[in-house]
RODO-2510 file (C-alpha; in nm, 4 decimals, decimal comma):
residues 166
     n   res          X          Y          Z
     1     x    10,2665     9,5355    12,9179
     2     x    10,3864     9,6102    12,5891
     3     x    10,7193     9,8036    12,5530
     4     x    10,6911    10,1298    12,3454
     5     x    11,0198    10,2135    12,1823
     6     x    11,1027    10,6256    12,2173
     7     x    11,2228    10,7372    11,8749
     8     x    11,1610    11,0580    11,9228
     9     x    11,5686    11,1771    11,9294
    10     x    11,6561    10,8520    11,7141
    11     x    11,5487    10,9731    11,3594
    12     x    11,7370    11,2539    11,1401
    13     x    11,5386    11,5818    11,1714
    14     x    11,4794    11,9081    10,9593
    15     x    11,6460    12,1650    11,1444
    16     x    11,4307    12,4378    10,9744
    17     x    11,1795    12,4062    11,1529
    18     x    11,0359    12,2612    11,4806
    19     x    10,6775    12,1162    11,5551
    20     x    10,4323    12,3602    11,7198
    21     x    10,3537    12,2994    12,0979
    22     x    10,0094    12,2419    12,2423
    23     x     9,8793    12,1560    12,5443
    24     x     9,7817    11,7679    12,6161
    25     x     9,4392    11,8360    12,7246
    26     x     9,3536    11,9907    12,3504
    27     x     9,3856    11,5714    12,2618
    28     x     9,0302    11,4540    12,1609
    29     x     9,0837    11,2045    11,8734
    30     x     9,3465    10,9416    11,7369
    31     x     9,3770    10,8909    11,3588
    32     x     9,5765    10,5310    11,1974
    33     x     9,7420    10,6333    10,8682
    34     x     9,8930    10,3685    10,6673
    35     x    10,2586    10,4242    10,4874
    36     x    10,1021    10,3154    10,1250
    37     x    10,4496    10,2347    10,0441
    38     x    10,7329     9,9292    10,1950
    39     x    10,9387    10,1977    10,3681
    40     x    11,0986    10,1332    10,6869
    41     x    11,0150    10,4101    10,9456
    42     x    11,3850    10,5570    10,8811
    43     x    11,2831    10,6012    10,4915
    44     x    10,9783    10,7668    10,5689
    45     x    11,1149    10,9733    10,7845
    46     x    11,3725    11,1005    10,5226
    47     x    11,1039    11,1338    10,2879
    48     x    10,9039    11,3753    10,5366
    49     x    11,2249    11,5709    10,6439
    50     x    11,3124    11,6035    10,2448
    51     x    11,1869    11,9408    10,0811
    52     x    10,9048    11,8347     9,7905
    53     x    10,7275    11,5468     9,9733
    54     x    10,3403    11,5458     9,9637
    55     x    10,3210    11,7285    10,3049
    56     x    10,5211    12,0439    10,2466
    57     x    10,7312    12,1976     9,9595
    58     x    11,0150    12,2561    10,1740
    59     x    11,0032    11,9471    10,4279
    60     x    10,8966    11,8859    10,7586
    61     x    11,0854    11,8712    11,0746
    62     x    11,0332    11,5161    11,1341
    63     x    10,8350    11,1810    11,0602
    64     x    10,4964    11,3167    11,0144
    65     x    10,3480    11,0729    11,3042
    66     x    10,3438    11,0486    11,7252
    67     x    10,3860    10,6541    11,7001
    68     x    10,4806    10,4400    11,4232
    69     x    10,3457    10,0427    11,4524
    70     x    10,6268     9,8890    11,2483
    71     x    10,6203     9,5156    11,0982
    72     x    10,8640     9,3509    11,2948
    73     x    10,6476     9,3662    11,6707
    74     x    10,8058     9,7388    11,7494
    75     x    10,5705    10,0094    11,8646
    76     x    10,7740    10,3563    11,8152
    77     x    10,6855    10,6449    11,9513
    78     x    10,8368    10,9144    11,7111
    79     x    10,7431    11,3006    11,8546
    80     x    10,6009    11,3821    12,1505
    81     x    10,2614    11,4210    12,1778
    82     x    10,2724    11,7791    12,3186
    83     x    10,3863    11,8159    11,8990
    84     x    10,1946    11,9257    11,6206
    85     x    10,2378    11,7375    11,3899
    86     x    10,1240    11,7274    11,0070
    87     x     9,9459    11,3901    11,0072
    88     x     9,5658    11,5523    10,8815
    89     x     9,4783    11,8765    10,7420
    90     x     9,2796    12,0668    11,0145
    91     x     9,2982    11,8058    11,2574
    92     x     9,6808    11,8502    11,4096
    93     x     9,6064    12,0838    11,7026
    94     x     9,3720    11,8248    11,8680
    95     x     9,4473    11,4370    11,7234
    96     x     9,7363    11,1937    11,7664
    97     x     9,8363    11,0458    11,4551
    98     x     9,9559    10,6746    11,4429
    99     x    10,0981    10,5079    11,1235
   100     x    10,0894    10,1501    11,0710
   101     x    10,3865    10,0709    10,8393
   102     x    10,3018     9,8879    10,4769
   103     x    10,1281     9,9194    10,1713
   104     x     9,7947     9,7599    10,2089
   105     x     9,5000     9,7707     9,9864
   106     x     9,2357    10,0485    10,0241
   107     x     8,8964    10,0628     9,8005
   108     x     9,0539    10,2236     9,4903
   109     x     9,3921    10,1116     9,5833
   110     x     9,6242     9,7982     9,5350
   111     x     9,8627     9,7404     9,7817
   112     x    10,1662     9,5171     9,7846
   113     x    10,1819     9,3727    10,1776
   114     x     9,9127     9,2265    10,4258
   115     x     9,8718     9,3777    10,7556
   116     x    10,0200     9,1136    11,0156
   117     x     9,8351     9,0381    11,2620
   118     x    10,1133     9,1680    11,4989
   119     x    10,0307     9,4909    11,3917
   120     x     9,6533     9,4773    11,4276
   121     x     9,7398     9,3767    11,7958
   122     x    10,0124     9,6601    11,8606
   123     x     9,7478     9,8923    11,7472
   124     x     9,4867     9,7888    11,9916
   125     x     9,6911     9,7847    12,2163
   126     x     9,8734    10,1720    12,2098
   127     x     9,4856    10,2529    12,1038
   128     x     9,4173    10,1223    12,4101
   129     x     9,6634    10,2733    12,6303
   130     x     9,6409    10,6005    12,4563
   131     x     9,2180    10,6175    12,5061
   132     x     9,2910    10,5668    12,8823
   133     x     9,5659    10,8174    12,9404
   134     x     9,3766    11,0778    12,7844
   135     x     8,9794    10,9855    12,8701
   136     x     8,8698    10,9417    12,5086
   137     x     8,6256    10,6689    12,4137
   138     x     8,6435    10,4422    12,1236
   139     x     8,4513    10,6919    11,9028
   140     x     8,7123    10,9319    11,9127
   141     x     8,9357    10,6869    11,7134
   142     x     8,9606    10,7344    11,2935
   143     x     9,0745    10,6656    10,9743
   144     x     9,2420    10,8820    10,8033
   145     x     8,9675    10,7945    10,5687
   146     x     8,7323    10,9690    10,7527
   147     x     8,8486    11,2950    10,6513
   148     x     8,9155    11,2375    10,3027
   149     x     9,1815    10,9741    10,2231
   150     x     9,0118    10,7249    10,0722
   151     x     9,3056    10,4353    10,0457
   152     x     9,4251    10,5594    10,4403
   153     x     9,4318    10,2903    10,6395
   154     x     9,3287    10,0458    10,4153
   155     x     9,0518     9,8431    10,4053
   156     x     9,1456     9,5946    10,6733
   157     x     9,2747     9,8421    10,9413
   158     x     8,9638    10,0198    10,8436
   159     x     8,7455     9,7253    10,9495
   160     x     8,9508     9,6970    11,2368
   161     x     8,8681    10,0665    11,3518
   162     x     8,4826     9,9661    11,2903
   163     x     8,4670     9,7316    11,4838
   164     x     8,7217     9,8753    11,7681
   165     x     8,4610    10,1341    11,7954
   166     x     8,1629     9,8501    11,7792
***
């Protein structure tokens, strides 16, 4: 079994604001975001924390994401997923959101990394885990393509989610 790393308490927070609450049984989808930049989980986290980013004019209160799939073989769980967290418009209350770090190329996007295939694993595997603990099916898993952002994954986790839910 595949260790999950808790990050939760390990990265800097916002102390503005906390994540909304909600109950675990409100979980009905997952959605795999990629970074679309080379930031370590740390730097992304700053950037999310950070008043201006692309999220909210005046920050978030932590890394926008339950688990982060990072490049060295680490699966990082980085809120708890009783959290809200701001991973999709209109999807927070009920999805887990799960970023796979890099910058990988989408269908109007170039990227500057390849996803490793230790990453592609690490996904199907907390994918795995997290459709069991909370009865989902493989449908139930997205892109964040599928609700408008076209370049998120990219096109080779995007295949991968396809075919996951083949």
């Amino acid at each position: 079994m595949k260790e999950i790393k808790n990050y939760v308490n390990q990265l800097h927070r916002n102390l503005t604001y906390v994540w909304s609450k909600r109950s675990l049984n409100k979980v009905n989808q997952v959605i795999v975001h990629q970074a679309l930049s080379e930031g370590s989980v740390e730097a992304i986290n700053k950037y999310h924390i950070s008043p201006g980013n692309h999220i909210s004019n005046k920050g978030c209160p932590h890394i926008c994401y339950h688990y982060v799939i990072d490049r060295e073989d680490n699966i990082l769980q980085t809120n708890l997923l009783s959290s809200i967290v701001w991973h999709c418009s209109q999807r927070n209350t009920h999805s887990i959101g799960i970023l796979v770090l890099g910058n990988f190329d989408g269908p109007s996007y170039k990227g500057t990394q390849n996803v490793l295939g230790i990453q592609v694993e690490n996904l199907r595997y907390l994918l795995s885990m997290l459709l069991s603990k909370y009865h989902l099916n493989r449908q139930n898993v997205f892109g964040h393509n599928d609700f408008g952002k076209e370049n998120c994954p990219g096109n080779v986790i995007t295949n991968f989610i396809r075919g996951y839910k083949e």
